[in-house]
N, C-alpha and C positions, 0 to 999 in steps of 0.2 A: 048370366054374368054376375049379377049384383051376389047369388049365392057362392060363386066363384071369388067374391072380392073379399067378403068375409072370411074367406082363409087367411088373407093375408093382412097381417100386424097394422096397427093406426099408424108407426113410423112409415111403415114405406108407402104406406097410400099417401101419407105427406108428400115425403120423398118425391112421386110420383106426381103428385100437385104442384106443389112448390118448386121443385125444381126440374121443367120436363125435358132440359135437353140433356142436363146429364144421367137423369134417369132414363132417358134414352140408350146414349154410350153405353150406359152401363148393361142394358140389356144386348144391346148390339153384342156387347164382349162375352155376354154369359152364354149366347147362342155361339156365338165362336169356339169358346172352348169347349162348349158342348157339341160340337160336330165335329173339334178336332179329339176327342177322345175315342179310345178305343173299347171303353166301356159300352156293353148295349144298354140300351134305356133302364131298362129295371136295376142294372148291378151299378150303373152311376146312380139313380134314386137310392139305393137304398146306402150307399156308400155315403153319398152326400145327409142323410139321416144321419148317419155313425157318426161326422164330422162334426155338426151341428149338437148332438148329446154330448159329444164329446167337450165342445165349445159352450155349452148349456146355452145355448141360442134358441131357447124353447116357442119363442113368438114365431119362430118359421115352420117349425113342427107340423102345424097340422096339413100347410100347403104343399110341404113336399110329403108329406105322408099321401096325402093324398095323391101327389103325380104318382107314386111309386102303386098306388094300387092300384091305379089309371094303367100302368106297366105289368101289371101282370104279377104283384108282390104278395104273397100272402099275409094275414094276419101272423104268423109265426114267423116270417124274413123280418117282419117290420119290426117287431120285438129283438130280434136277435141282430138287428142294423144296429138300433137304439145300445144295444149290451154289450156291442164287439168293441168298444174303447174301455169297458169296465175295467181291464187291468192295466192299461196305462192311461188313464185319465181319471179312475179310480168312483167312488160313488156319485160324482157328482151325473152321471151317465142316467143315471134313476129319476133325475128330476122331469127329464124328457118322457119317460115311460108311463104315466097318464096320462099324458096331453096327444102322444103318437096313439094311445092303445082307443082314445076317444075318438079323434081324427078318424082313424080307420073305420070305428065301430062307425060313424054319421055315413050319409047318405054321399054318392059320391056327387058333386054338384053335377050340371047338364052344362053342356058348352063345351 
């Protein structure tokens, strides 16, 4: 677990600390829309990638890079999730692409 937490950003382990009931809600609602999608697990991972490159939201990178291998993603999906906003989001997509290509390349945590 604890190699597990180190995925995710000092913000939301705040988040997480400081405030645990709406960091609750909030997981409650992420589990929602993630059961009401009709995406299977890997093409919402690797989708949710594309969103975040897109958004240069690089602090979530390594932990959804990781669910997304955890799903069955290859090194070359996770690249090409990271790239698929290239033309309407434009180079900022790149800033993600060593932080995703390192995530993948580490160990995948246990738990």
């Amino acid at each position: 677990m604890s190699e597990q937490k180190s995925l995710v950003s000092k913000a939301f382990h705040t988040f997480l600390a400081e405030a645990p009931e709406q960091a609750q809600a909030w997981g409650a609602l992420v589990q929602s829309l993630s059961q009401a999608s009709a995406l299977d697990t890997k093409t919402g991972a690797l989708a949710y990638l594309a969103v975040l490159a897109a958004l240069n939201r690089t602090s979530g990178i390594p932990f959804h890079v990781q669910g997304a291998k955890k799903a069955g993603a290859s090194r070359e999906e996770v690249i090409s999730a990271v790239l698929v906003g290239l033309p309407a989001a434009g180079h900022v997509v790149t800033q993600a692409l060593p932080v995703a290509v390192e995530a993948y390349d580490s160990e995948l945590p246990s738990g």
